[in-house]
C-alpha positions in Angstrom: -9.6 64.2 1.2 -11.4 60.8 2.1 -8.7 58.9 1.1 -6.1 60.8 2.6 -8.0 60.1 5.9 -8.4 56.5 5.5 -4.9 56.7 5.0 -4.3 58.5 8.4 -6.9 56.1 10.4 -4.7 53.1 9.3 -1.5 54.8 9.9 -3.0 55.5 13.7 -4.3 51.9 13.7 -0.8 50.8 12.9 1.0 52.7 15.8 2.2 55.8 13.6 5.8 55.5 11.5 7.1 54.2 15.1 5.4 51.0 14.2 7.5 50.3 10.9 10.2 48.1 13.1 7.8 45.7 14.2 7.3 44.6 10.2 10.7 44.5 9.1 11.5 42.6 12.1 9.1 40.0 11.1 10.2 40.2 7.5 13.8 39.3 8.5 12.5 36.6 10.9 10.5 35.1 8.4 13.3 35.5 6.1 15.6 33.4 8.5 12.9 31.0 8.6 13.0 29.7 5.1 16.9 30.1 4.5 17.1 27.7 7.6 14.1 25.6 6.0 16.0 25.4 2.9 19.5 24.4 4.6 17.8 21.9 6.3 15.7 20.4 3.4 19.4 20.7 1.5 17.2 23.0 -1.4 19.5 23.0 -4.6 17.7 24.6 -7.8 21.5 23.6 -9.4 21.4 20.0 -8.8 17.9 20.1 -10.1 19.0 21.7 -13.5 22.1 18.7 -13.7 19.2 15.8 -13.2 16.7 17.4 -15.6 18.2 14.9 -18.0 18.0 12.2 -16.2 14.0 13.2 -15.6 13.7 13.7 -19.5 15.4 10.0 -20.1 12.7 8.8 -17.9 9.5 10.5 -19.5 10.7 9.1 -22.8 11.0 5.8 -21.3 7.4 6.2 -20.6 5.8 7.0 -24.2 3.9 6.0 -26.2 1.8 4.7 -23.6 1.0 1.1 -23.7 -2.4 1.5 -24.4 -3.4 -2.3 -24.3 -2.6 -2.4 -20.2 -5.5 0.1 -20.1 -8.0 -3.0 -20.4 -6.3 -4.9 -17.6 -6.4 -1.5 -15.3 -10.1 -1.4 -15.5 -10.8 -3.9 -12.3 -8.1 -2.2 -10.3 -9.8 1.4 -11.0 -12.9 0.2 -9.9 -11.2 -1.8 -6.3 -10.1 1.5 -6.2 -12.9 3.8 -6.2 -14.4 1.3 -3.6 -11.8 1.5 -1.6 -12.3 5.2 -1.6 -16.3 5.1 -0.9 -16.2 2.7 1.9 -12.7 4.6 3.4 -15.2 7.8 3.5 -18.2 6.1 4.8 -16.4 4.3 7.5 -14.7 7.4 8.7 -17.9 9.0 8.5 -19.2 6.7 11.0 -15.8 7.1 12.8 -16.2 10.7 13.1 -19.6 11.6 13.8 -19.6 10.2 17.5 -16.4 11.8 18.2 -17.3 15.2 17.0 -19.9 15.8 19.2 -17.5 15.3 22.5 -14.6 17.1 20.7 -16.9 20.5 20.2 -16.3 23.2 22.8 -19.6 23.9 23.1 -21.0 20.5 23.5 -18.7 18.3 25.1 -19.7 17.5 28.8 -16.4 18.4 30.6 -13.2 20.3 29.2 -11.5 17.1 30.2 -13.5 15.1 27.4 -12.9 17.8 24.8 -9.2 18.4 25.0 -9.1 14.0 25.4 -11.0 14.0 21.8 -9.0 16.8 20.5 -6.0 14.5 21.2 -7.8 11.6 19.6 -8.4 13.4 16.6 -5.4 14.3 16.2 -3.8 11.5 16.8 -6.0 9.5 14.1 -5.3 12.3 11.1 -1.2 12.9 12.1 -0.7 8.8 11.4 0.0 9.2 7.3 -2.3 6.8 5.3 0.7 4.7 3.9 1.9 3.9 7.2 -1.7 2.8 8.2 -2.0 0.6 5.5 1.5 -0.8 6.3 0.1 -1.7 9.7 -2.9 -2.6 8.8 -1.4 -5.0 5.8 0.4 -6.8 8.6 -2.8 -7.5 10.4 -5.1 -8.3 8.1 -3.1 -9.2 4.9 -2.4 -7.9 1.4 -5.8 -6.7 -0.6 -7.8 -3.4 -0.5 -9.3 -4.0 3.2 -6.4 -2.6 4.5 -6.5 0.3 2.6 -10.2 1.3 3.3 -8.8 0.8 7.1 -6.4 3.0 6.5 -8.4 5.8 4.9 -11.1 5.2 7.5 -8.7 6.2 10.4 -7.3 8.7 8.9 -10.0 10.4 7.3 -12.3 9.9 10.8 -9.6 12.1 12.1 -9.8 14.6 9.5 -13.4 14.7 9.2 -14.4 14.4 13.0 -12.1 18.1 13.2 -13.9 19.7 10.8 -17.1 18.1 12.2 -16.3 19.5 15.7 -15.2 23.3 14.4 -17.9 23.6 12.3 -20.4 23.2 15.8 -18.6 25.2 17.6 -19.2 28.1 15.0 -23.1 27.5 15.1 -26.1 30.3 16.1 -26.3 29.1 20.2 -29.6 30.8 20.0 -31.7 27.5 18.9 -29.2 25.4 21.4 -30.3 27.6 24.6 -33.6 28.1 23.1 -34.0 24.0 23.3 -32.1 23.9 26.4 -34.5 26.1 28.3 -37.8 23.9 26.8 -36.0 20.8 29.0 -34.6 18.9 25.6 -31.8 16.4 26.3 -28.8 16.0 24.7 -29.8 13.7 21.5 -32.8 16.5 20.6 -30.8 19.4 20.9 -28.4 17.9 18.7 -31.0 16.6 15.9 -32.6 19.8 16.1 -30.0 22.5 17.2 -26.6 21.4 15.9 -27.5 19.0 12.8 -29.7 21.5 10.5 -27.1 24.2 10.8 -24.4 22.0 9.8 -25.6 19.5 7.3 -24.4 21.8 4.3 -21.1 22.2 5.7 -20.9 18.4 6.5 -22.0 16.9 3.1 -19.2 19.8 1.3 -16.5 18.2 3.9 -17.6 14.5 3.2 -17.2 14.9 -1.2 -13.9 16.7 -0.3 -12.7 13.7 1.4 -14.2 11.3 -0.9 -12.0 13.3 -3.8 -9.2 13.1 -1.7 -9.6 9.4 -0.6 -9.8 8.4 -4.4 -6.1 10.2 -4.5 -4.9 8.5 -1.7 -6.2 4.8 -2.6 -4.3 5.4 -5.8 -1.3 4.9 -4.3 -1.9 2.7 -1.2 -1.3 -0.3 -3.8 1.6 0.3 -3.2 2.6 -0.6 -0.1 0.0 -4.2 -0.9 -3.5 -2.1 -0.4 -5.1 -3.2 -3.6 -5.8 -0.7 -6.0 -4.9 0.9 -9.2 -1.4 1.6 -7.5 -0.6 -2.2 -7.4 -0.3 -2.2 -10.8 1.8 1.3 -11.3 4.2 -0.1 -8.9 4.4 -3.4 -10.7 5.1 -2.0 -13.8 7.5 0.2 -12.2 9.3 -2.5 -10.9 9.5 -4.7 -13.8 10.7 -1.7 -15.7 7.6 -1.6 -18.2 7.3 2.3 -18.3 5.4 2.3 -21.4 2.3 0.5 -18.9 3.1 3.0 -16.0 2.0 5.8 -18.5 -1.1 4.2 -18.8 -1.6 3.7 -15.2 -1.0 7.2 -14.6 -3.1 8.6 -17.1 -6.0 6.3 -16.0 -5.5 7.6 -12.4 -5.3 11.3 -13.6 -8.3 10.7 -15.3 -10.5 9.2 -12.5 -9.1 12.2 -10.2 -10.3 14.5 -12.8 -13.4 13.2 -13.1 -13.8 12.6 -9.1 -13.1 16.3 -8.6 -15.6 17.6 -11.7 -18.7 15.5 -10.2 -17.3 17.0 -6.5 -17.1 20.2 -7.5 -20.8 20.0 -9.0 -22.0 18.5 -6.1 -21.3 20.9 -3.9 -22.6 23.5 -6.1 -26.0 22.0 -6.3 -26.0 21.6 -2.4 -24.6 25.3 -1.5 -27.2 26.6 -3.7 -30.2 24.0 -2.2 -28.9 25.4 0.8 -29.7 29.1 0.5 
């Protein structure tokens, strides 16, 4: 009997059997969304199936791995796990200004928060490759331009998140430091900051991870990095020594994400 009125209550929720239309409407919609996707995208599982060979010719090309390039990848692994820390710690400093004026609930004037918004925006919609291709112009070939790169990028990234997560905060302790007469920088130090700190540091290892993928393959566009060399052994058609570089970049994305992953473990649990 209590199921068979929990089924009744949704069934009223839902509008009764009149409602049924409304779902196979946006069944068929959604339906005629993909198949246009898919014509558009020119999606052929068949001409998939006739390269498969062609994909298999190339694996083989690949193995065994050259094993002796592994020595001369260690000093572009390590540009490239700077590139990653100082990409994250620049868009840190990027994005924690920002955030503050792009939060609803903080920013001085809607004005300023839909302008930020925009900024924001604007920063993470630029893909990192074509960054570092500007920023390769400007500054020259080497791993700068690919921390610049991640920097702008991730400070867009980073400085959304920042701003959603304070406008999901208790505004209990904001009013609470409003009505005492605090200014600005207090309530934010002692409002805002210890209810998002957790949150922050989770979001920061994430994009750390996810800088360390993307400096992987800003070498190749001049950035420095481990993907200088992939692409130079691409090029010169030694795909014994691209093996190797992608196995050494699978492996420091493995390990990126396992130390990550831990990380925000010990902090979510610190946290409760």
């Amino acid at each position: 009997m209590i199921g068979i009125g929990r089924y009744n209550l949704l069934v009223a929720k839902s509008g009764g059997n009149d409602g049924w239309w409304k779902y196979a409407v946006t069944g068929l919609a959604l339906l005629a969304v993909i198949w246009w996707a898919a014509i558009g995208s020119q999606v052929s599982f068949s001409e998939l199936v006739k390269g498969a060979p062609w994909i298999g010719d190339f694996l083989s090309r690949m193995f065994p791995p050259n094993w002796e390039f592994a020595s001369k990848l260690v000093t572009p692994a390590i540009e490239t796990v700077q590139i990653a820390i100082w990409g994250t710690l620049l868009a840190l400093v990027l994005a924690v200004p920002v955030c503050f004026l792009a939060a609803r609930n903080l920013s001085p004037h809607p004005v300023v928060f839909h302008f930020m918004r925009q900024v924001l925006n604007i920063m993470r919609g630029i893909n990192e490759i074509i960054l570092a291709l500007i920023f390769v112009a400007a500054v020259g070939l080497g791993p700068f331009p690919g921390v610049l790169a991640l920097a702008l990028h991730g400070a867009g990234m980073l400085g959304k998140f920042f701003a959603e997560s304070i406008e999901d905060i208790d505004q209990g302790p904001i009013e609470a430091l409003r009505s005492t007469g605090a200014g600005p920088i207090q309530i934010i130090i002692f409002g805002v900051l210890p209810q998002v700190v957790t949150t922050w540091i989770a979001v920061i290892l994430y994009r750390f991870e996810t800088n360390l993928r993307q400096a992987t393959v800003l070498g190749m566009v001049g950035a420095g990095g481990i993907g200088f060399e992939l692409v130079g052994s691409m090029k010169l058609f030694q795909y014994q020594d691209t093996a190797t570089c992608i196995l050494v970049i699978v492996a420091m994305v493995m390990t990126a994400d396992y130390v990550s992953s831990k990380l925000r473990a010990w902090i979510q649990q610190g946290a409760r």
